[in-house]
C-alpha positions as a printed Julia matrix, in Angstrom:
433×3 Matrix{Float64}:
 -54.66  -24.03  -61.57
 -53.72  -27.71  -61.16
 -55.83  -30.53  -61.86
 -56.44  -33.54  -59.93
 -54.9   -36.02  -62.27
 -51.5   -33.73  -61.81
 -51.87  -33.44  -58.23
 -51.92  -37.17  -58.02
 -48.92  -37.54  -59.6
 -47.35  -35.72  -57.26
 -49.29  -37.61  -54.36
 -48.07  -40.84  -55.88
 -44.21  -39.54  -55.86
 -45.05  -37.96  -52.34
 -47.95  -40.15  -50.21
 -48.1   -38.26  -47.35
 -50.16  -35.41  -46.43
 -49.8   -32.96  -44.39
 -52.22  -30.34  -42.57
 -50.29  -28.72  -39.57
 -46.72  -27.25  -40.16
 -45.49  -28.71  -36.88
 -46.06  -32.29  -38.11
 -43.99  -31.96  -41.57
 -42.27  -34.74  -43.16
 -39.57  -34.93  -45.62
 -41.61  -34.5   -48.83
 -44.77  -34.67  -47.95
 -47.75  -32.57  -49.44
 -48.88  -29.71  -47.45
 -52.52  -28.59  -47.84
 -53.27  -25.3   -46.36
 -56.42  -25.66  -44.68
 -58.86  -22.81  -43.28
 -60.22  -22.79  -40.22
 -62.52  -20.58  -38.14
 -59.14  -18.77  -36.26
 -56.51  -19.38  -39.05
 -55.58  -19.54  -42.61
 -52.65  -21.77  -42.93
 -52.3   -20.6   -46.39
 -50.02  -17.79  -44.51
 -47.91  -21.14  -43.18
 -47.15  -22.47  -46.59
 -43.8   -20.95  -47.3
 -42.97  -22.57  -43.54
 -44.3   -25.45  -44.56
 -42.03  -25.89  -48.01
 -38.96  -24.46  -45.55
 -39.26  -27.28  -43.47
 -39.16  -30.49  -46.05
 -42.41  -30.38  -47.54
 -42.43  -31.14  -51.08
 -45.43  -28.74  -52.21
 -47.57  -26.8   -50.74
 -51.21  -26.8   -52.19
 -52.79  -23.02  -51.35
 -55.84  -21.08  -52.57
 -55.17  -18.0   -52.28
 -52.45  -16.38  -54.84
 -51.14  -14.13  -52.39
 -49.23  -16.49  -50.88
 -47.73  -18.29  -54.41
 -43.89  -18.14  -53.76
 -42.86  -20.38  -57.14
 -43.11  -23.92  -58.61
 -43.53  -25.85  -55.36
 -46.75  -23.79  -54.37
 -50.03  -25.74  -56.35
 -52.61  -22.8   -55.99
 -56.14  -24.85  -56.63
 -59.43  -23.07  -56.18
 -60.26  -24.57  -52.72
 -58.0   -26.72  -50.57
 -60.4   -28.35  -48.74
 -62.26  -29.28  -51.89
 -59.32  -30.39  -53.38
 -58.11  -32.41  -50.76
 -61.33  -34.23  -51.01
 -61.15  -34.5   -54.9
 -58.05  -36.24  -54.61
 -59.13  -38.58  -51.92
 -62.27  -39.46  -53.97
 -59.87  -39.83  -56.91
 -57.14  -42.03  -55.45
 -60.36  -44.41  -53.72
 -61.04  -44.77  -57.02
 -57.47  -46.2   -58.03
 -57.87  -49.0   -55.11
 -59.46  -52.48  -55.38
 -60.27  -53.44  -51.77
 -62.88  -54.18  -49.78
 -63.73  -50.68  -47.64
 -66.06  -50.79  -45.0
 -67.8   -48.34  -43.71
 -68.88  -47.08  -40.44
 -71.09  -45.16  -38.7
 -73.63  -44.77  -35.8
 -74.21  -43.01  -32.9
 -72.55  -44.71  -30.22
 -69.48  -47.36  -30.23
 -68.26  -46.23  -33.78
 -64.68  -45.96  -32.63
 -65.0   -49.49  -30.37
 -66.48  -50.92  -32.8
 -63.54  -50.26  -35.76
 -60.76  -51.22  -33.43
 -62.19  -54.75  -32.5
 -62.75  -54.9   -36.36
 -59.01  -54.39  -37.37
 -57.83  -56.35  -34.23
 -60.06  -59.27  -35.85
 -59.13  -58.84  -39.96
 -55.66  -57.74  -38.58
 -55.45  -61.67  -37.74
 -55.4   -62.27  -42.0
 -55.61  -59.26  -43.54
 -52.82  -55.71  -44.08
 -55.52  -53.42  -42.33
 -55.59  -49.56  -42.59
 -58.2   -48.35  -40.03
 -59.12  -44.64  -39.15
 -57.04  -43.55  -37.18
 -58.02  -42.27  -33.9
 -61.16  -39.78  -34.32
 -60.33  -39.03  -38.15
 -63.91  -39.33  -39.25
 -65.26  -35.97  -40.65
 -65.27  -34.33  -44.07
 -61.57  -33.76  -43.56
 -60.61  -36.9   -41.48
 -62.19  -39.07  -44.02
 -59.93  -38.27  -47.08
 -56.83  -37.59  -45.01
 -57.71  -41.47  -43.89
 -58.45  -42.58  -47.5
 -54.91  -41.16  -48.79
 -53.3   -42.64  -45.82
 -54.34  -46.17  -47.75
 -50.93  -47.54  -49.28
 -51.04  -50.25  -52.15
 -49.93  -53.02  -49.44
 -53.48  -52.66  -47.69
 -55.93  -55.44  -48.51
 -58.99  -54.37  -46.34
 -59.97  -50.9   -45.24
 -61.96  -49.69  -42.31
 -63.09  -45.91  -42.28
 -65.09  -44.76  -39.95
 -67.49  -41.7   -40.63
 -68.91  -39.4   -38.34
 -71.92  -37.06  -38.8
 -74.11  -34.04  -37.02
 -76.42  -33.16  -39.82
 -78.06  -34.6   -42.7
 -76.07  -35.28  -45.59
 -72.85  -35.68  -44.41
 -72.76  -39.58  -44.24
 -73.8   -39.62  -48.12
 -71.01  -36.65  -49.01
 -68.74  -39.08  -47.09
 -69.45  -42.07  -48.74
 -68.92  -40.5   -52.25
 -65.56  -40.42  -50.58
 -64.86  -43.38  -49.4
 -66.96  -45.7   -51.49
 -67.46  -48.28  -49.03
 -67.98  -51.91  -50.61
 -69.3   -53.04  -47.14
 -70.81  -50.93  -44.18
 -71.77  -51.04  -40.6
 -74.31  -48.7   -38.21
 -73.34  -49.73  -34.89
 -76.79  -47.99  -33.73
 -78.61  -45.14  -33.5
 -79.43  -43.78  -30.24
 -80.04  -39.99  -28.83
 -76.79  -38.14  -30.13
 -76.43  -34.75  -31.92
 -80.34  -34.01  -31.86
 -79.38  -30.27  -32.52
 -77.98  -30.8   -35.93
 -80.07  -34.0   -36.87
 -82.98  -32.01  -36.08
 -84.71  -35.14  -33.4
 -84.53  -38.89  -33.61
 -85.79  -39.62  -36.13
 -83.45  -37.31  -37.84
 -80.59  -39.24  -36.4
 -82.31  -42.48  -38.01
 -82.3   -40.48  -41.43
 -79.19  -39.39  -41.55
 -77.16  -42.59  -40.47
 -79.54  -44.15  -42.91
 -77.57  -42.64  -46.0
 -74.93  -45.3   -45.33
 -77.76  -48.14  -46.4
 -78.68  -45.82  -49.08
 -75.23  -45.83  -50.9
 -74.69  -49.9   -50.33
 -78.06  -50.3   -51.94
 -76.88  -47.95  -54.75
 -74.22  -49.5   -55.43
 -75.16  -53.13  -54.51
 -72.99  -53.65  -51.61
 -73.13  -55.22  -48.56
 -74.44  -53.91  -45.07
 -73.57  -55.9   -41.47
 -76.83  -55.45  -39.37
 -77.78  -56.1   -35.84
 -80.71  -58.38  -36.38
 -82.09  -57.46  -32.9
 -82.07  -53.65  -33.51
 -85.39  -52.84  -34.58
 -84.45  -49.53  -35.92
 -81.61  -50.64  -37.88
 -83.85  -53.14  -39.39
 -86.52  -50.76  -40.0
 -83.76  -48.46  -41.95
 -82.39  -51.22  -43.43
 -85.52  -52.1   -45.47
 -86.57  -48.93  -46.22
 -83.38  -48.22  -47.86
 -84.12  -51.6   -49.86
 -80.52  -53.04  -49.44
 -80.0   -56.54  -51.42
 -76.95  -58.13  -49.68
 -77.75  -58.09  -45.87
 -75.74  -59.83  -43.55
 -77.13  -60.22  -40.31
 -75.94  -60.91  -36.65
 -76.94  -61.53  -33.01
 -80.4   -63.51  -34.48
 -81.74  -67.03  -34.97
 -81.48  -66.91  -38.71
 -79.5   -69.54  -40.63
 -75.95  -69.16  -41.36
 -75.93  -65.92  -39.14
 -73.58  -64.86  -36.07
 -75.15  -65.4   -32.71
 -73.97  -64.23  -29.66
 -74.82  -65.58  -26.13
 -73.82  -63.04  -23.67
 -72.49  -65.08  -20.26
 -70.57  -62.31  -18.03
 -69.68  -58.82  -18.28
 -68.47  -58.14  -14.39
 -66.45  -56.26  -14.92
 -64.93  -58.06  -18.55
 -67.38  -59.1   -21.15
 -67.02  -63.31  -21.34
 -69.89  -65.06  -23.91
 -70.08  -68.05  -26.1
 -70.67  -67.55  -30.5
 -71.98  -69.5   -32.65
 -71.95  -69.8   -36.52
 -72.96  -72.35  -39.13
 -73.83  -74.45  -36.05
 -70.8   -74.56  -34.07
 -70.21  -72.46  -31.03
 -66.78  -71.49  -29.63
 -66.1   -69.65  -26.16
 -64.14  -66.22  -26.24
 -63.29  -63.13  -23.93
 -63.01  -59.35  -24.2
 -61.01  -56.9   -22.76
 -64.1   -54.79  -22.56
 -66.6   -53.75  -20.0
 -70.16  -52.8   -20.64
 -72.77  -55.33  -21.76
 -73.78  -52.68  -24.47
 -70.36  -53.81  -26.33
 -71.36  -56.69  -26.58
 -72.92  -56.47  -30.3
 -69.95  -54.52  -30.83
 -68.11  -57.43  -30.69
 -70.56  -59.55  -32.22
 -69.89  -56.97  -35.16
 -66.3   -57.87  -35.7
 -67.12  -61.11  -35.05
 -69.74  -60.97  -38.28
 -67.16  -59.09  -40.05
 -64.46  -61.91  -39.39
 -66.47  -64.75  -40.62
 -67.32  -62.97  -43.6
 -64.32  -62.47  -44.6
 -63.74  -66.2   -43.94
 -60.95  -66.06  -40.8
 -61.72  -68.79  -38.8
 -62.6   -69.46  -35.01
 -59.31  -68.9   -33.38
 -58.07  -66.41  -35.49
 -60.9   -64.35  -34.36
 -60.63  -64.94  -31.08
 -57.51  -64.18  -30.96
 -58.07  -60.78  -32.51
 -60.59  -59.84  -29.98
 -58.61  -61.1   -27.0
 -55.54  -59.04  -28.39
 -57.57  -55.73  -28.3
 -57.2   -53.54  -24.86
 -58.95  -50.12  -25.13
 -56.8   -47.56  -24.66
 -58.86  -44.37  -25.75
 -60.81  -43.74  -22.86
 -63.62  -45.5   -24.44
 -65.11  -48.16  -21.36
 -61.79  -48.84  -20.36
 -61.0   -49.97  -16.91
 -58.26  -48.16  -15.35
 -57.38  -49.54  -11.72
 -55.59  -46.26   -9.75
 -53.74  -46.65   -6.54
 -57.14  -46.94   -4.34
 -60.04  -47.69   -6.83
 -61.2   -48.69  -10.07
 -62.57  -46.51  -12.63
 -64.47  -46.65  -15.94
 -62.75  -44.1   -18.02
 -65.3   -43.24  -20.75
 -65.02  -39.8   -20.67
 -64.51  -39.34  -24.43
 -67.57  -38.25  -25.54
 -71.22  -38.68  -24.14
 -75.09  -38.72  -25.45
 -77.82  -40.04  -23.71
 -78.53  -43.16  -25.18
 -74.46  -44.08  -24.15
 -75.06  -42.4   -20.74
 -77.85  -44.89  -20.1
 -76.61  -47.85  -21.02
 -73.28  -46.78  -18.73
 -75.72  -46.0   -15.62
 -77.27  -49.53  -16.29
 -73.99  -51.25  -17.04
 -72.37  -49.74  -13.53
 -75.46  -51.28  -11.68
 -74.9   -54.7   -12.95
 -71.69  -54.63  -11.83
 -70.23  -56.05   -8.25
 -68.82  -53.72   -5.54
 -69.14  -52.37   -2.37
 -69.18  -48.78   -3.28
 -70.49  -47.55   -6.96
 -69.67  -44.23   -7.93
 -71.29  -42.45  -10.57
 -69.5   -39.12  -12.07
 -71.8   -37.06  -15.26
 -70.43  -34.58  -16.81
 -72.7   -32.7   -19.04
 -73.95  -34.14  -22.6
 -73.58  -31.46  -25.67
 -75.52  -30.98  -28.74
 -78.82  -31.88  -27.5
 -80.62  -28.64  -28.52
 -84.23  -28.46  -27.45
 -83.74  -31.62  -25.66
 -81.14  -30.65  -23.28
 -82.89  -29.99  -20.26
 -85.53  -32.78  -20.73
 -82.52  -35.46  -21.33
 -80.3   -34.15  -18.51
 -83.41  -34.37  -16.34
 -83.86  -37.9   -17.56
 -80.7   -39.12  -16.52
 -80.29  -37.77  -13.36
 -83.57  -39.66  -12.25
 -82.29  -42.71  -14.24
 -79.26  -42.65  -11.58
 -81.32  -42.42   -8.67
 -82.97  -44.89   -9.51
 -79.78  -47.36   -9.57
 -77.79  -49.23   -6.84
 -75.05  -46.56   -7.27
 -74.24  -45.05   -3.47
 -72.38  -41.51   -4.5
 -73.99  -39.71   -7.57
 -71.97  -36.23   -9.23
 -73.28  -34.44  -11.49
 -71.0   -31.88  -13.42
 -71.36  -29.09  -15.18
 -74.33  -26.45  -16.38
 -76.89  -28.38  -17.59
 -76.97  -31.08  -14.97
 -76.69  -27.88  -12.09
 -80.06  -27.02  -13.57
 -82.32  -29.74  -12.28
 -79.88  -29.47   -8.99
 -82.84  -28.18   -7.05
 -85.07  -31.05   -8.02
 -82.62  -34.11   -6.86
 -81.0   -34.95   -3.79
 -77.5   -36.04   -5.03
 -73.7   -34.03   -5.44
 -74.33  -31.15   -8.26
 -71.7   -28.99   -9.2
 -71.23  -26.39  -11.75
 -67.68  -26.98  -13.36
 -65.03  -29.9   -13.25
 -63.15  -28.06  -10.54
 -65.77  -27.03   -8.11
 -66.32  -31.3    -8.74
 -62.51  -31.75   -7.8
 -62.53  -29.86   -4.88
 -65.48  -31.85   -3.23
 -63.62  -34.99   -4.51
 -60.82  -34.26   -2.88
 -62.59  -35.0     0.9
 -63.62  -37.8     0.15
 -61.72  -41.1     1.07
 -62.8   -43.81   -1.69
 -60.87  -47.15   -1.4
 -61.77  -50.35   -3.55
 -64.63  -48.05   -5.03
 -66.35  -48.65   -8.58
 -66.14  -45.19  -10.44
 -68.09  -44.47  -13.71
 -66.16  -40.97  -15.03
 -68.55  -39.53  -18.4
 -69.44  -37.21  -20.04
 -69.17  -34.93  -23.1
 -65.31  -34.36  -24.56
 -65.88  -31.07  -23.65
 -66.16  -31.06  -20.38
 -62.25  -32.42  -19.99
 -63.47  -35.23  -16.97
 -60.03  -36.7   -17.57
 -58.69  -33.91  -14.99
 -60.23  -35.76  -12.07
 -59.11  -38.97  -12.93
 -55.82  -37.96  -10.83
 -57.62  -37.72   -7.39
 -59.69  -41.22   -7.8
């Protein structure tokens, strides 16, 4: 069996991992993964075939000679070597979680520090207990800041990721209604996000807080963390963030040490707006000034179908259809309502991993639409069709039962909200808005 400090020495010769046989590159290492539906310990021999300098496998069936590493577990092992080569790099890593925004939030980070700084940032949704070292050993020696972002559905995983990652700095964006079937409620939400603060305070780093967030503040105390750096509040020496128009692209004025300076987003939603405060925290900590920040946030256009505004041939539509929870289905109900148009439209696909709460959150949202200056309301998919009886609006059990009624209607210069959960695939009926 190899050891870690020999497997790095091959990492070191050969930096680039490798997961999926159809992605190989010249030399790379190729970790055979399990997965519920496949073993890809049966792909290593493909894998050395087709360039890959090693293949790392744990099961000794499949050991063909010197090029195949057979380890105890590959997973573990993949996350023993991240661990181990975080350990080799002296950079600041920040950290970040929360349940809505994470992925917003890291982008307008990097576009900021990318103004100053070599930046490695997660890249796309890389943020679980195999994302997260497959991001850290993705960090090359000419990075000087790192951003990893860390997703979570249970308790504990935030903590297993930060003995990963090690984060120097971190960042909740918020925590709002998402996941309550692993997290076990709310509060168990709070809890787990939570072991972020709990590792900074361990190891005396630094947390970026949302001053005005009354539960991060709350967790933030509790978890006794010493270097706090607050935003969005009257204190001293702190970001603050004057919000001045978000219809449809977020404009404000920010202020810090007493001077305030004017910027603009390529962003809608108001509830991005402490996103960008975030970066904006972020940036002045690491001592960028004005215009370099600004110019990092006004070179940032969302292109992951995360509140961005798509215009089609007839109407304009809020693709933000990559994931969906409650708490980010609210504040996209309220944020459509705020806007100006002559015709809203407002399409929900259902919200996953809610548990218990399910029907009582679906419920809640559907009346939180009616209530809203939004004239055509669709609701999509089997947990919304449940409460169909109880509503007078558009219900409909799957995305194409919702296509077909789409499909007669003739929308021009409309305002259309698309959402919902990643697994309901809304981007299909972006096509006939």
């Amino acid at each position: 069996m190899a050891n870690i400090e020999q497997l790095y020495q091959h990492y070191l010769k050969h930096p680039v991992i490798c997961t999926d046989t159809r992605s190989i590159t010249q030399g790379c290492l190729f970790f055979a993964l399990k997965g519920d539906k496949f073993d890809a310990n049966e792909f290593a021999a493909k894998a050395i075939d087709a360039g890959a300098s090693f293949a790392i496998i744990d099961n000794p069936k499949f050991k063909q000679g010197e090029q195949f590493i057979l380890v105890d577990d590959v997973l573990s092992t993949l996350q023993e070597l991240a661990r181990h080569h975080r350990q080799q790099l002296h950079i600041p890593v920040i950290g970040l979680t929360g349940s809505n925004g994470k992925t917003t939030t890291k982008e307008l980070i990097r576009a900021v520090l990318a103004e100053n700084f070599e930046v490695f940032a997660t890249k796309g949704n890389l943020n679980n207990h195999i994302g997260v070292p497959l991001s850290i050993l993705s960090i090359t020696s000419a990075v000087e800041i790192a951003v990893i972002e860390m997703g979570a559905n249970h308790q504990k995983e935030i903590a297993f990721l930060c003995g990963i990652s090690q984060p120097t700095h971190g960042l909740i964006s918020n925590v709002g209604m998402a996941h309550l079937e692993g997290f076990g409620g709310f509060e168990g939400v709070k809890k787990g996000k939570a072991e972020l603060y709990g590792y900074l305070s361990q190891s005396n780093g630094y947390a970026f807080v949302n001053a005005a967030n009354h539960d991060l503040m709350e967790m933030i105390t509790k978890a006794a963390v010493k270097n706090v750096v607050p935003y969005n509040t009257e204190e001293t020496g702190a970001v603050k963030g004057l919000l001045k128009h978000s219809d449809p692209l977020i404009e404000f004025d920010w202020s810090y040490n007493g001077q305030t300076y004017q910027a603009k987003a390529n962003l809608t939603g108001t509830y991005n707006f402490e996103n960008i405060l975030a970066a904006i925290a972020i940036g002045c900590f690491f001592k960028l000034n004005p215009a370099q920040i600004n110019t990092g946030l006004a070179n940032y256009f969302p292109t992951n179908n995360r509140s961005q505004l798509t215009k089609t041939d007839k109407n304009t539509v809020i693709c933000d259809f990559y994931n969906a929870n409650p708490s980010s289905m609210a504040a996209a109900i309220v944020n459509l309502n705020s806007l100006t148009s002559n015709h809203k439209v407002a399409i929900l696909g259902d919200m996953f991993e809610l548990g218990d709460e399910s029907a009582k959150q679906h419920q809640h949202i559907v009346e939180l639409a009616a209530k809203n200056n939004i004239e055509t309301l669709i609701f999509v998919g089997q947990h919304f069709y449940t409460v169909e009886e109880k509503f007078s609006a558009n219900f409909f059990a799957t995305p194409a039962e919702a296509a077909d009624f789409i499909k007669t209607q003739q929308w021009e210069n409309s305002l259309i909200l698309l959402k919902g959960s990643r697994g309901m695939a809304l981007e299909q009926l972006l096509p006939l808005l």
